[in-house]
Kinemage of the C-alpha trace (Angstrom):
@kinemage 1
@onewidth
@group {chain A} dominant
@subgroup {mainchain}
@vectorlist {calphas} color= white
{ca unk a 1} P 65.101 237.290 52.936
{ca unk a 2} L 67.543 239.861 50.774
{ca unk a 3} L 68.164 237.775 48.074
{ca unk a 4} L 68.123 240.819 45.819
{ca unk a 5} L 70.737 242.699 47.312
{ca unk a 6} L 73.002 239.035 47.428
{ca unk a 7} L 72.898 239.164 43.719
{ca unk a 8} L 73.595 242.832 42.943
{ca unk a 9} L 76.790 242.535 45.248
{ca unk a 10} L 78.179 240.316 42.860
{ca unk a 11} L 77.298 242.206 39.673
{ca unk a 12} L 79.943 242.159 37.199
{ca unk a 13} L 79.947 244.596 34.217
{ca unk a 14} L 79.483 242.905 30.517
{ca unk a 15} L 82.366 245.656 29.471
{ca unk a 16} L 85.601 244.548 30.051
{ca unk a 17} L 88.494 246.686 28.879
{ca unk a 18} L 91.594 245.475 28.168
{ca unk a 19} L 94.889 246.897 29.215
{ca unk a 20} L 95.099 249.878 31.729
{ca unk a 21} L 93.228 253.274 31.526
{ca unk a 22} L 95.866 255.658 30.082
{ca unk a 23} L 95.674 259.701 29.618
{ca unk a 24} L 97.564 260.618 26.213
{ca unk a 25} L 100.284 262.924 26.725
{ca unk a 26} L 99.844 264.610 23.746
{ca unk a 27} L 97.063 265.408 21.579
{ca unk a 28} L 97.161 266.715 17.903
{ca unk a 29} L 94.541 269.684 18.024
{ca unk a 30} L 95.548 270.730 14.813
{ca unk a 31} L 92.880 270.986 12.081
{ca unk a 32} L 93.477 268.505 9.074
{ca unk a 33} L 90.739 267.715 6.556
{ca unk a 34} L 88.665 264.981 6.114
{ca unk a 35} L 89.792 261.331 5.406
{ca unk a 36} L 87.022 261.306 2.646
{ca unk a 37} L 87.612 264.947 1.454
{ca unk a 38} L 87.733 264.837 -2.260
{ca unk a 39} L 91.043 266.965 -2.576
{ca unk a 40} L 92.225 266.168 0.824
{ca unk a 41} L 93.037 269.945 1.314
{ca unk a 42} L 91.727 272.879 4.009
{ca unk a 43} L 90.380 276.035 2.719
{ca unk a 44} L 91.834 278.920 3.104
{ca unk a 45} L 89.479 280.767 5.312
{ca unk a 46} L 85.832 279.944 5.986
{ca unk a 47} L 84.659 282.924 3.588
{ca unk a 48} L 86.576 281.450 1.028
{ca unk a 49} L 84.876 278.478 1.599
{ca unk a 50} L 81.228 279.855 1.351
{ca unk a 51} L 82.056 281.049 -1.836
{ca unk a 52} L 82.265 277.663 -3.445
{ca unk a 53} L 79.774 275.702 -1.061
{ca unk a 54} L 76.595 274.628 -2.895
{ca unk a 55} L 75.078 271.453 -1.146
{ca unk a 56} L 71.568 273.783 -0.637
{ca unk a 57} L 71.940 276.755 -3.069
{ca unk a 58} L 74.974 279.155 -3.058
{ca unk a 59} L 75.561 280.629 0.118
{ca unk a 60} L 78.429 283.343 -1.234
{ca unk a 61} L 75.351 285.379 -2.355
{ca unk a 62} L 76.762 286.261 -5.313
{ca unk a 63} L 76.600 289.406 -7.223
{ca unk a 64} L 72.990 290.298 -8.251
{ca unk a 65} L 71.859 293.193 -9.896
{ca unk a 66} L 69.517 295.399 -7.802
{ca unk a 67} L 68.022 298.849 -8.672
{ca unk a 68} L 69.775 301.856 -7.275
{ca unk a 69} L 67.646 304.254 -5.561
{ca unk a 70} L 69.825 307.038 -6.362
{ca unk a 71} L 69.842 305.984 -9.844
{ca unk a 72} L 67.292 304.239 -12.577
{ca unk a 73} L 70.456 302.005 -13.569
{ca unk a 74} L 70.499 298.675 -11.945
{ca unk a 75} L 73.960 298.476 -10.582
{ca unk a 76} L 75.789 295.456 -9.383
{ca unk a 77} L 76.415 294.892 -5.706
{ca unk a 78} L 78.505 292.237 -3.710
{ca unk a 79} L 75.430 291.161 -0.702
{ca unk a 80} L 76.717 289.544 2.439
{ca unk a 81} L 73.584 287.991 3.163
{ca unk a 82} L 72.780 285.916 0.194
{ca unk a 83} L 69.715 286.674 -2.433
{ca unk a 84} L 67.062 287.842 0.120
{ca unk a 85} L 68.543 289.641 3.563
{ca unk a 86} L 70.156 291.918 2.040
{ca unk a 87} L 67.256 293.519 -0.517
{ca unk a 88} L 63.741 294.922 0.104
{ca unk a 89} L 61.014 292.836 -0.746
{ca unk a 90} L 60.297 295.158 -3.610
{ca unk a 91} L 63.662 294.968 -4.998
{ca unk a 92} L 63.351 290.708 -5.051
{ca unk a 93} L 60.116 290.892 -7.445
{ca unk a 94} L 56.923 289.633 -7.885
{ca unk a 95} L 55.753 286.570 -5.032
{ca unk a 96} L 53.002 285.534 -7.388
{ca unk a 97} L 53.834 282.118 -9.353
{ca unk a 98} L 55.195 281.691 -12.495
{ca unk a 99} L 52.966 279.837 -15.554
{ca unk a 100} L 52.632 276.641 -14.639
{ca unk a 101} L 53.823 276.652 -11.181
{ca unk a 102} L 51.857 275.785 -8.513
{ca unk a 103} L 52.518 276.190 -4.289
{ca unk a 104} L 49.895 274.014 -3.369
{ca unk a 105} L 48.460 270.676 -4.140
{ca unk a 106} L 44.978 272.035 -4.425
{ca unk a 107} L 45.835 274.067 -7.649
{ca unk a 108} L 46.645 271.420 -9.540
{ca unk a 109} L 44.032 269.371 -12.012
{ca unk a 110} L 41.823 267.556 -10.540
{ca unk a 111} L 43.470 264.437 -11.128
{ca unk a 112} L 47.019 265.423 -9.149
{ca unk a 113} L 45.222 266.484 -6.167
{ca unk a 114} L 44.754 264.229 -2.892
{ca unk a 115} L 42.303 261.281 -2.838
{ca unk a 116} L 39.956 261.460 -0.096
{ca unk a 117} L 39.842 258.671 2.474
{ca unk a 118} L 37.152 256.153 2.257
{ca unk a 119} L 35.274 254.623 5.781
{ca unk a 120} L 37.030 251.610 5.112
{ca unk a 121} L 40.626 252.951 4.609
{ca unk a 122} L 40.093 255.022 7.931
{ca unk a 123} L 38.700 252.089 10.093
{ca unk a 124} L 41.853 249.579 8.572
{ca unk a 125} L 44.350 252.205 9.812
{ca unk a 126} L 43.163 252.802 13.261
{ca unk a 127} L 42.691 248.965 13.516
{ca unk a 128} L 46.049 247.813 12.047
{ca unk a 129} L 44.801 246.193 9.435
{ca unk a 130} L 42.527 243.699 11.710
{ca unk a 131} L 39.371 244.581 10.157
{ca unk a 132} L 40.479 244.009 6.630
{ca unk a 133} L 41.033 240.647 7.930
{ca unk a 134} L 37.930 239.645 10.866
């Protein structure tokens, strides 16, 4: 009548572990760098490291040279947050685009611009692809 319950009794796990669970007594917490670091080497301190990181733009911030309100001579200046928190909008320039650049796909000729969906295209992607095929 509880044949269900007889067979989850005798569940075994598909894991088995071999040898007995052991804590380590020790455990090296000390940072070391990467096995696939190219030079194998920690920096110095994480500022250090910003300075030289460039996988999506530099993140130092650089030095850049920014108008000086008390002066009309651009001056150079060390910014902690990068090319943009640390100026005015007015002091980062013009937002329209340069020659030839374009922010949307709709500016472009006529011939870069998105093709418009025929019926047919719609009704094979909402039917998988059966109606190309009935």
């Amino acid at each position: 009548m509880f044949a269900s319950t007889r067979v989850l009794m005798h569940r075994q796990p598909m894991i088995r572990f071999i040898g007995k669970r052991s804590i380590p007594q020790q455990v090296d917490h000390a940072p070391h760098a990467h096995p696939a670091s190219p030079d194998h080497t920690l920096p110095e301190s994480f500022s250090s490291y910003r300075q030289r990181a460039t996988s999506h733009g530099p993140l130092g911030g650089g030095q850049q040279r920014v108008a000086s309100s008390a002066a009309s001579v651009p001056s150079t200046v060390m910014s902690p947050y990068g090319a943009i928190g640390g100026h005015s909008a007015k002091q980062l320039g013009s937002v329209k685009p340069a020659s030839g650049e374009f922010w949307d796909r709709s500016q472009l000729p006529k011939r870069f611009q998105r093709l418009q969906w025929s019926e047919a295209e719609i009704e094979a992607i909402e039917s998988g692809g059966a109606s190309m095929h009935a």
